[in-house]
N, C-alpha and C positions, 0 to 999 in steps of 0.2 A: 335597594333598587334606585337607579338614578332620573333625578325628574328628569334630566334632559334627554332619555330616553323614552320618556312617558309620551305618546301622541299629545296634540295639544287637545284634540276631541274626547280624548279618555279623561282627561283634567277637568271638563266642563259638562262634568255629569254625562257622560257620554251619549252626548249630544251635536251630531256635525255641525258647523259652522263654516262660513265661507264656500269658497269653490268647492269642498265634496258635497255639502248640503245642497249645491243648485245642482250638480251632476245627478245626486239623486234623485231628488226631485222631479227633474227631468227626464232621468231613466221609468219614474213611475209610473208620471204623466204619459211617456210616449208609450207602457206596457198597457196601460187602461184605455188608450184612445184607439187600439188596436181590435178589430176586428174579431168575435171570439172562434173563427175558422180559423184565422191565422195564428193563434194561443193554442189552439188543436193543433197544428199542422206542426208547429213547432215542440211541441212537448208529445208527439209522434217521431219526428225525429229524433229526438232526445231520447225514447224509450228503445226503435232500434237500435243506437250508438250503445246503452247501454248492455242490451243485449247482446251485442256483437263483442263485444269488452268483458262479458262475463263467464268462466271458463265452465262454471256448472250452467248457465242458459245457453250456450253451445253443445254441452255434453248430452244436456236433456233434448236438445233440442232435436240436435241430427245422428249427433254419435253414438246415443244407445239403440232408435230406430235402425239405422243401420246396421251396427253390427248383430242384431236381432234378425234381421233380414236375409242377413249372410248366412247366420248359423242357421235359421229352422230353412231354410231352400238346401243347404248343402249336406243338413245331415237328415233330413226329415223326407221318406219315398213318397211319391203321390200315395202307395197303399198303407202305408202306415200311417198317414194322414187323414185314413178315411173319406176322399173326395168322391163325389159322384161321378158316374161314368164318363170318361172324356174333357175332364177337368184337369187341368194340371196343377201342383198344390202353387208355383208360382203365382198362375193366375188367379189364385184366391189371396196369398198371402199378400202382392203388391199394393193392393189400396186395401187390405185391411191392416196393414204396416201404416199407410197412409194416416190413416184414421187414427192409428197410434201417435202420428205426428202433433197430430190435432189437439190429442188431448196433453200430449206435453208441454206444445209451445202456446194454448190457449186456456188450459186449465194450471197443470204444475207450476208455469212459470206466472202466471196472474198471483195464483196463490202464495208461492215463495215472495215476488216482486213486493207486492201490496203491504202484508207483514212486513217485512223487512225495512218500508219505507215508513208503514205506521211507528214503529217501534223506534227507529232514529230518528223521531222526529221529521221527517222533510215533509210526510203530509202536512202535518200542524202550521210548518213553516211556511206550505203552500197554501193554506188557507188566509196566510195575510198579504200574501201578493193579489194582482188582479188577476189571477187565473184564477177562471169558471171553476166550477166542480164538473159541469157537462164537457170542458173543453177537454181537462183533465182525464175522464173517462174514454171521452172520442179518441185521443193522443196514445194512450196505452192501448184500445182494443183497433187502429190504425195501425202500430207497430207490430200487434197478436195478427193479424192478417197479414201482413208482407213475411214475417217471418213464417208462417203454417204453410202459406201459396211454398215459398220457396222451398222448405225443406220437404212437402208433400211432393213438389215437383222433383227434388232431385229423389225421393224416395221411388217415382214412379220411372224416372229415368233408368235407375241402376235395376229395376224389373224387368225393364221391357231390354234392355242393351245387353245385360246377363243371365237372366234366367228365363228367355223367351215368351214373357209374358206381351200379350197383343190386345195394342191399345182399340176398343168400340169406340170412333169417332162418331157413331150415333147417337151413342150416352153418353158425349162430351160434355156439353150441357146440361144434364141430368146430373152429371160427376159434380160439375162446378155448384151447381144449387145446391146438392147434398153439402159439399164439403162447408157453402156459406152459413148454410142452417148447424151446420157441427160448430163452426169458428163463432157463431152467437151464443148456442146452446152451452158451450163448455166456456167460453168467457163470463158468462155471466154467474154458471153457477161457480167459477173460480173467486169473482167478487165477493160471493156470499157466501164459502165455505170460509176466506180469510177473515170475513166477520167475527166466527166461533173460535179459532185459535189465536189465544191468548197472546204467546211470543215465538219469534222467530226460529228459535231452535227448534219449536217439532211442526215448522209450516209444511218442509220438507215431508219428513216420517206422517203426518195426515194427509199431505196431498197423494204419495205413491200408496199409502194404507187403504184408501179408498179408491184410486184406480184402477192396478191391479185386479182386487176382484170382480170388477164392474166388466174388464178385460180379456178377463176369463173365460167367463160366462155368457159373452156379447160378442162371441168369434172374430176376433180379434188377432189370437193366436192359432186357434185349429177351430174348422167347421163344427157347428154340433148338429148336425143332420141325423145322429146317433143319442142324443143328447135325450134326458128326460121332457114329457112336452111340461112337466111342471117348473123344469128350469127355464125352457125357450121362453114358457107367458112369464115368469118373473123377468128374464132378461127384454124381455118385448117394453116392459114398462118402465125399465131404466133407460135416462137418455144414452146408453152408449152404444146401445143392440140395432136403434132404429137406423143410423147412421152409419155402422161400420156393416152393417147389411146391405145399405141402400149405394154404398160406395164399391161392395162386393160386386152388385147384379150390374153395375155402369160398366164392369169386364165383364159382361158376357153377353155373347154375339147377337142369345136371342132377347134382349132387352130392347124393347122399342118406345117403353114408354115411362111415366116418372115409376121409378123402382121402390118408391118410400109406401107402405099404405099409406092405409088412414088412421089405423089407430097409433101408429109411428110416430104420425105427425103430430095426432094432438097432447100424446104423450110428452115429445118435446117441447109445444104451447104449452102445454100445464107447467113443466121445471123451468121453463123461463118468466113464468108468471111468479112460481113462488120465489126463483132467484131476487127476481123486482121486488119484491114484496121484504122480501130479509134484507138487499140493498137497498131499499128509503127507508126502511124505519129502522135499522141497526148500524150502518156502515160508522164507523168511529175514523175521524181523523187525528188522533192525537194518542200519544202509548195509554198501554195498559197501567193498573194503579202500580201492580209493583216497578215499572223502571220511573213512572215519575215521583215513587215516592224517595226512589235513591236518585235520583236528581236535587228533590229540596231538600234531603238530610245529607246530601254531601258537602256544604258549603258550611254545614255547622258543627263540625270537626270540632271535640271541644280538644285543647295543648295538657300536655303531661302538665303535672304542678310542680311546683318547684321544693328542692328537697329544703330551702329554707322559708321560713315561716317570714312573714315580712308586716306592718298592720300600718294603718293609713291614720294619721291625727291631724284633723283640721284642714283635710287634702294633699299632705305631705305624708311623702313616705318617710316611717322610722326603721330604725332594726331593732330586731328582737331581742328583749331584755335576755342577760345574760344571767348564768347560774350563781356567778360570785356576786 
Protein backbone atom coordinates (compact mmCIF):
# COMPACT_ATOMS: atom_id res chain seq x y z
CA UNK A 1 0.00 0.00 0.00
CA UNK A 2 1.03 3.42 -0.67
CA UNK A 3 1.76 6.14 2.19
CA UNK A 4 0.65 8.63 -0.10
CA UNK A 5 -2.60 7.17 -0.22
CA UNK A 6 -2.74 6.80 3.49
CA UNK A 7 -4.92 9.89 5.08
CA UNK A 8 -2.63 11.92 6.87
CA UNK A 9 -5.14 11.14 10.10
CA UNK A 10 -4.78 7.49 9.71
CA UNK A 11 -0.83 8.09 10.03
CA UNK A 12 -1.15 9.82 13.40
CA UNK A 13 -2.61 7.17 15.35
CA UNK A 14 -5.92 7.99 13.90
CA UNK A 15 -6.37 10.73 15.54
CA UNK A 16 -8.01 14.19 13.57
CA UNK A 17 -6.03 17.01 13.28
CA UNK A 18 -6.38 20.34 11.85
CA UNK A 19 -9.67 21.38 10.09
CA UNK A 20 -11.61 17.82 10.42
CA UNK A 21 -10.82 17.91 14.25
CA UNK A 22 -12.41 21.63 14.68
CA UNK A 23 -15.45 20.55 12.33
CA UNK A 24 -15.88 17.71 14.61
CA UNK A 25 -15.65 19.23 17.53
CA UNK A 26 -17.99 21.58 16.40
CA UNK A 27 -20.48 19.12 15.01
CA UNK A 28 -20.44 17.63 18.79
CA UNK A 29 -20.61 20.70 20.48
CA UNK A 30 -23.55 21.96 18.35
CA UNK A 31 -25.35 18.05 18.80
CA UNK A 32 -24.98 18.40 22.93
CA UNK A 33 -26.12 22.12 23.19
CA UNK A 34 -29.32 20.95 21.33
CA UNK A 35 -32.31 20.61 23.03
CA UNK A 36 -33.21 16.82 23.86
CA UNK A 37 -36.86 17.40 22.13
CA UNK A 38 -35.15 18.29 19.28
CA UNK A 39 -32.53 14.94 19.41
CA UNK A 40 -36.24 13.21 19.63
CA UNK A 41 -37.75 15.09 16.84
CA UNK A 42 -34.91 14.22 14.73
CA UNK A 43 -34.19 10.61 15.34
CA UNK A 44 -38.16 10.43 14.69
CA UNK A 45 -37.66 11.50 11.49
CA UNK A 46 -34.96 9.37 10.83
CA UNK A 47 -36.80 6.17 12.05
CA UNK A 48 -39.84 7.18 9.65
CA UNK A 49 -37.11 7.62 6.53
CA UNK A 50 -36.01 4.45 7.55
CA UNK A 51 -39.25 2.76 7.58
CA UNK A 52 -40.44 4.20 4.55
CA UNK A 53 -36.97 2.69 2.78
CA UNK A 54 -37.52 -0.59 4.14
CA UNK A 55 -39.36 -3.14 1.80
CA UNK A 56 -40.10 -5.76 4.78
CA UNK A 57 -41.45 -2.41 7.36
CA UNK A 58 -43.68 -1.53 4.36
CA UNK A 59 -44.70 -5.27 3.61
CA UNK A 60 -45.42 -5.67 7.46
CA UNK A 61 -46.72 -2.79 7.66
CA UNK A 62 -49.75 -2.14 5.17
CA UNK A 63 -49.38 -4.87 2.64
CA UNK A 64 -49.97 -7.97 4.54
CA UNK A 65 -53.00 -6.06 6.56
CA UNK A 66 -54.39 -5.43 3.54
CA UNK A 67 -54.31 -8.12 1.46
CA UNK A 68 -55.65 -9.98 4.65
CA UNK A 69 -58.58 -7.62 4.47
CA UNK A 70 -59.38 -8.32 0.89
CA UNK A 71 -59.34 -12.00 1.18
CA UNK A 72 -61.38 -12.65 4.60
CA UNK A 73 -64.30 -9.86 3.16
CA UNK A 74 -64.32 -11.49 -0.28
CA UNK A 75 -64.19 -15.01 0.45
CA UNK A 76 -65.60 -15.03 4.10
CA UNK A 77 -70.21 -14.82 4.05
CA UNK A 78 -71.41 -12.83 7.08
CA UNK A 79 -72.82 -16.55 7.94
CA UNK A 80 -69.99 -18.43 7.86
CA UNK A 81 -68.26 -15.84 9.82
CA UNK A 82 -70.58 -16.36 12.58
CA UNK A 83 -71.57 -12.60 13.29
CA UNK A 84 -74.47 -11.65 15.30
CA UNK A 85 -77.56 -10.57 13.96
CA UNK A 86 -77.47 -7.59 11.80
CA UNK A 87 -73.68 -7.20 11.63
CA UNK A 88 -71.94 -7.46 8.73
CA UNK A 89 -68.61 -9.40 8.91
CA UNK A 90 -66.97 -6.04 7.16
CA UNK A 91 -67.99 -4.20 9.94
CA UNK A 92 -66.33 -6.35 12.40
CA UNK A 93 -63.37 -7.07 10.31
CA UNK A 94 -62.33 -3.12 9.37
CA UNK A 95 -60.86 -2.02 12.71
CA UNK A 96 -60.08 -5.45 13.92
CA UNK A 97 -57.67 -5.39 10.59
CA UNK A 98 -56.89 -2.13 12.19
CA UNK A 99 -55.63 -3.42 15.39
CA UNK A 100 -53.73 -5.83 13.30
CA UNK A 101 -52.10 -2.71 11.90
CA UNK A 102 -51.15 -1.89 15.26
CA UNK A 103 -49.62 -4.68 16.30
CA UNK A 104 -47.31 -4.79 13.05
CA UNK A 105 -46.03 -1.53 12.73
CA UNK A 106 -45.85 -1.07 16.69
CA UNK A 107 -44.77 -4.47 17.92
CA UNK A 108 -43.22 -6.57 14.83
CA UNK A 109 -41.47 -3.67 13.55
CA UNK A 110 -39.95 -2.43 17.19
CA UNK A 111 -39.00 -5.86 17.62
CA UNK A 112 -37.15 -6.64 14.18
CA UNK A 113 -35.96 -2.67 14.24
CA UNK A 114 -34.27 -2.68 17.88
CA UNK A 115 -32.48 -6.27 17.21
CA UNK A 116 -31.21 -5.52 14.24
CA UNK A 117 -29.87 -2.14 15.33
CA UNK A 118 -28.46 -3.85 18.72
CA UNK A 119 -26.68 -6.49 16.75
CA UNK A 120 -24.84 -3.90 14.04
CA UNK A 121 -23.74 -2.00 16.47
CA UNK A 122 -25.40 1.41 15.86
CA UNK A 123 -26.99 1.33 19.42
CA UNK A 124 -23.55 0.99 20.91
CA UNK A 125 -22.39 3.61 18.58
CA UNK A 126 -25.36 5.68 19.73
CA UNK A 127 -24.55 5.47 23.21
CA UNK A 128 -21.38 7.70 22.53
CA UNK A 129 -23.01 10.55 20.69
CA UNK A 130 -25.06 13.05 22.77
CA UNK A 131 -28.27 11.47 22.06
CA UNK A 132 -30.44 10.80 25.22
CA UNK A 133 -31.49 7.05 25.62
CA UNK A 134 -35.17 9.02 26.44
CA UNK A 135 -34.83 10.97 23.13
CA UNK A 136 -33.92 7.84 21.51
CA UNK A 137 -36.83 5.98 22.76
CA UNK A 138 -39.30 9.18 22.11
CA UNK A 139 -37.86 9.35 18.30
CA UNK A 140 -38.64 5.41 17.53
CA UNK A 141 -42.08 5.16 19.29
CA UNK A 142 -42.95 9.09 17.46
CA UNK A 143 -42.25 7.26 14.02
CA UNK A 144 -44.38 3.85 15.72
CA UNK A 145 -47.35 6.52 15.75
CA UNK A 146 -47.27 8.26 12.45
CA UNK A 147 -46.86 5.15 10.84
CA UNK A 148 -49.83 2.90 12.84
CA UNK A 149 -52.26 6.40 12.50
CA UNK A 150 -51.44 6.11 8.71
CA UNK A 151 -51.73 2.68 7.77
CA UNK A 152 -54.90 2.12 10.30
CA UNK A 153 -56.30 4.98 8.45
CA UNK A 154 -55.90 3.77 5.04
CA UNK A 155 -56.95 0.25 6.59
CA UNK A 156 -60.13 1.96 7.76
CA UNK A 157 -60.55 3.72 4.44
CA UNK A 158 -60.49 0.76 1.91
CA UNK A 159 -63.60 -0.59 4.69
CA UNK A 160 -65.73 1.80 4.61
CA UNK A 161 -65.05 2.78 0.41
CA UNK A 162 -65.33 -1.18 -0.44
CA UNK A 163 -66.96 -3.19 1.71
CA UNK A 164 -69.59 -0.91 3.09
CA UNK A 165 -68.53 -0.68 6.35
CA UNK A 166 -70.10 2.68 8.46
CA UNK A 167 -68.00 4.75 10.22
CA UNK A 168 -69.71 5.79 14.33
CA UNK A 169 -68.57 9.21 14.47
CA UNK A 170 -69.73 9.04 18.19
CA UNK A 171 -66.90 6.58 18.88
CA UNK A 172 -64.59 8.55 17.02
CA UNK A 173 -62.88 9.53 20.11
CA UNK A 174 -63.21 6.40 21.83
CA UNK A 175 -61.59 4.67 18.51
CA UNK A 176 -58.62 7.16 18.79
CA UNK A 177 -58.04 6.45 22.76
CA UNK A 178 -58.35 2.83 22.05
CA UNK A 179 -55.90 2.72 19.17
CA UNK A 180 -53.31 5.32 21.55
CA UNK A 181 -53.59 2.80 24.50
CA UNK A 182 -52.76 -0.15 21.62
CA UNK A 183 -49.82 2.05 19.96
CA UNK A 184 -48.17 2.29 23.97
CA UNK A 185 -49.19 -1.11 24.92
CA UNK A 186 -47.59 -3.05 21.92
CA UNK A 187 -44.53 -0.69 21.70
CA UNK A 188 -43.36 -1.18 24.80
CA UNK A 189 -43.95 -4.73 25.15
CA UNK A 190 -41.96 -4.79 21.44
CA UNK A 191 -39.08 -3.08 23.56
CA UNK A 192 -38.95 -5.96 26.03
CA UNK A 193 -39.69 -8.86 23.89
CA UNK A 194 -36.17 -7.59 21.86
CA UNK A 195 -34.53 -7.86 25.10
CA UNK A 196 -34.87 -11.79 25.24
CA UNK A 197 -33.73 -12.52 21.54
CA UNK A 198 -30.58 -12.98 21.18
CA UNK A 199 -29.80 -12.15 17.23
CA UNK A 200 -31.48 -10.81 14.35
CA UNK A 201 -32.21 -13.77 12.51
CA UNK A 202 -35.04 -15.16 14.57
CA UNK A 203 -36.25 -11.33 15.71
CA UNK A 204 -38.63 -11.89 12.77
CA UNK A 205 -39.86 -15.83 13.52
CA UNK A 206 -40.44 -14.67 17.62
CA UNK A 207 -42.04 -11.68 16.78
CA UNK A 208 -44.96 -13.36 14.17
CA UNK A 209 -44.57 -16.61 16.67
CA UNK A 210 -46.07 -14.83 19.36
CA UNK A 211 -48.61 -12.60 17.44
CA UNK A 212 -50.45 -14.75 15.59
CA UNK A 213 -51.73 -16.70 18.42
CA UNK A 214 -52.32 -13.85 20.71
CA UNK A 215 -54.44 -12.90 17.12
CA UNK A 216 -56.30 -15.75 17.03
CA UNK A 217 -57.76 -16.03 20.07
CA UNK A 218 -58.33 -12.03 20.67
CA UNK A 219 -60.88 -11.65 17.41
CA UNK A 220 -58.73 -10.24 15.45
CA UNK A 221 -59.55 -12.52 12.45
CA UNK A 222 -63.19 -14.01 13.13
CA UNK A 223 -65.56 -13.12 16.21
CA UNK A 224 -65.61 -15.71 18.98
CA UNK A 225 -68.91 -15.07 20.31
CA UNK A 226 -68.92 -19.00 19.87
CA UNK A 227 -65.77 -19.39 21.41
CA UNK A 228 -65.07 -21.37 24.68
CA UNK A 229 -65.65 -18.70 27.79
CA UNK A 230 -62.37 -20.38 28.99
CA UNK A 231 -60.59 -19.14 25.84
CA UNK A 232 -62.54 -15.48 25.89
CA UNK A 233 -61.08 -15.07 30.03
CA UNK A 234 -57.57 -16.17 28.75
CA UNK A 235 -57.89 -13.94 25.80
CA UNK A 236 -59.33 -11.03 28.06
CA UNK A 237 -55.98 -11.17 30.03
CA UNK A 238 -53.60 -10.85 27.07
CA UNK A 239 -52.97 -7.25 25.86
CA UNK A 240 -54.37 -8.01 22.34
CA UNK A 241 -58.18 -9.00 23.20
CA UNK A 242 -58.74 -5.69 25.31
CA UNK A 243 -57.98 -3.58 22.33
CA UNK A 244 -59.05 -5.19 19.16
CA UNK A 245 -62.54 -5.47 21.16
CA UNK A 246 -62.61 -2.12 22.22
CA UNK A 247 -61.75 -0.93 18.46
CA UNK A 248 -64.57 -3.48 17.31
CA UNK A 249 -67.46 -1.86 19.57
CA UNK A 250 -66.14 2.00 18.29
CA UNK A 251 -68.13 0.41 14.80
CA UNK A 252 -71.13 -0.17 16.31
CA UNK A 253 -73.95 2.29 16.18
CA UNK A 254 -75.03 1.38 19.72
CA UNK A 255 -71.68 2.35 21.40
CA UNK A 256 -72.18 5.46 23.35
CA UNK A 257 -69.57 5.22 25.79
CA UNK A 258 -65.84 4.17 26.46
CA UNK A 259 -66.07 0.48 24.93
CA UNK A 260 -62.88 -0.85 26.95
CA UNK A 261 -63.94 -2.37 30.65
CA UNK A 262 -62.19 -2.24 33.39
CA UNK A 263 -60.55 -5.26 33.72
CA UNK A 264 -59.21 -4.50 29.97
CA UNK A 265 -57.85 -1.73 30.98
CA UNK A 266 -55.86 -2.76 34.01
CA UNK A 267 -54.89 -5.82 32.30
CA UNK A 268 -53.05 -3.52 29.84
CA UNK A 269 -51.63 -1.21 33.02
CA UNK A 270 -50.17 -4.53 34.36
CA UNK A 271 -48.16 -5.48 30.65
CA UNK A 272 -46.96 -1.95 30.39
CA UNK A 273 -45.73 -2.09 33.91
CA UNK A 274 -43.90 -5.34 33.49
CA UNK A 275 -42.69 -4.04 29.72
CA UNK A 276 -40.97 -1.00 32.05
CA UNK A 277 -39.81 -3.29 34.31
CA UNK A 278 -37.78 -5.83 31.74
CA UNK A 279 -36.89 -2.42 29.68
CA UNK A 280 -34.83 -0.66 32.86
CA UNK A 281 -33.37 -3.38 34.03
CA UNK A 282 -32.39 -5.49 30.84
CA UNK A 283 -32.40 -3.38 27.82
CA UNK A 284 -28.78 -4.01 26.33
CA UNK A 285 -27.27 -1.54 23.87
CA UNK A 286 -24.49 -3.24 22.48
CA UNK A 287 -24.48 -7.02 20.58
CA UNK A 288 -24.76 -10.26 21.94
CA UNK A 289 -21.39 -12.30 23.16
CA UNK A 290 -21.41 -14.29 20.05
CA UNK A 291 -21.03 -11.26 17.27
CA UNK A 292 -18.71 -9.50 19.54
CA UNK A 293 -16.66 -12.26 20.06
CA UNK A 294 -16.17 -12.53 16.05
CA UNK A 295 -15.52 -8.95 16.07
CA UNK A 296 -12.19 -9.31 18.40
CA UNK A 297 -11.03 -12.62 16.87
CA UNK A 298 -11.21 -11.42 13.54
CA UNK A 299 -8.46 -9.11 13.42
CA UNK A 300 -6.19 -12.08 14.78
CA UNK A 301 -6.15 -14.15 11.74
CA UNK A 302 -3.17 -15.95 12.33
CA UNK A 303 -0.82 -16.29 8.10
CA UNK A 304 -0.40 -19.86 6.69
CA UNK A 305 3.58 -20.71 7.66
CA UNK A 306 5.76 -20.72 5.37
CA UNK A 307 6.97 -24.08 3.59
CA UNK A 308 10.64 -23.06 4.36
CA UNK A 309 12.09 -23.06 7.78
CA UNK A 310 14.00 -19.73 8.32
CA UNK A 311 15.74 -18.96 12.21
CA UNK A 312 16.72 -15.55 13.57
CA UNK A 313 20.74 -15.18 15.07
CA UNK A 314 21.49 -12.19 16.91
CA UNK A 315 18.18 -10.48 15.10
CA UNK A 316 19.17 -11.38 11.67
CA UNK A 317 17.65 -13.61 9.47
CA UNK A 318 19.72 -16.91 8.38
CA UNK A 319 18.63 -19.71 6.04
CA UNK A 320 18.39 -22.94 6.95
CA UNK A 321 21.29 -25.16 7.07
CA UNK A 322 21.58 -27.41 4.26
CA UNK A 323 21.61 -31.37 4.11
CA UNK A 324 25.24 -31.45 2.42
Amino acid sequence: MRNDRIPRDALQGNRLSGPRAGRCRKGSADAASKPGAVLALGQARLQILLLVRSPLAFLLALVIPVFILLCLNLLTPDTVAAMPPGVHYAQFLTPAIGAFCLLNTCYVNTVTGVVLAREEGILKRLRGTPLPAWAYFAGRFGAVVVTSVAAAGIITGLGVLMFDATMVWGAFGYLLATMGLGVITFFLLGLAVSVLVPKSDTALPVAYGTLLPLAFISDVFFSSVHAPDWLHDLASFLPVAPVARAMEACFEPATTSWPMPATGLLSLLGWNAVALVLIATAFRWEPGPARRTRHRSAPNRRTRPSSRPSFRRHGREAKAPSDD
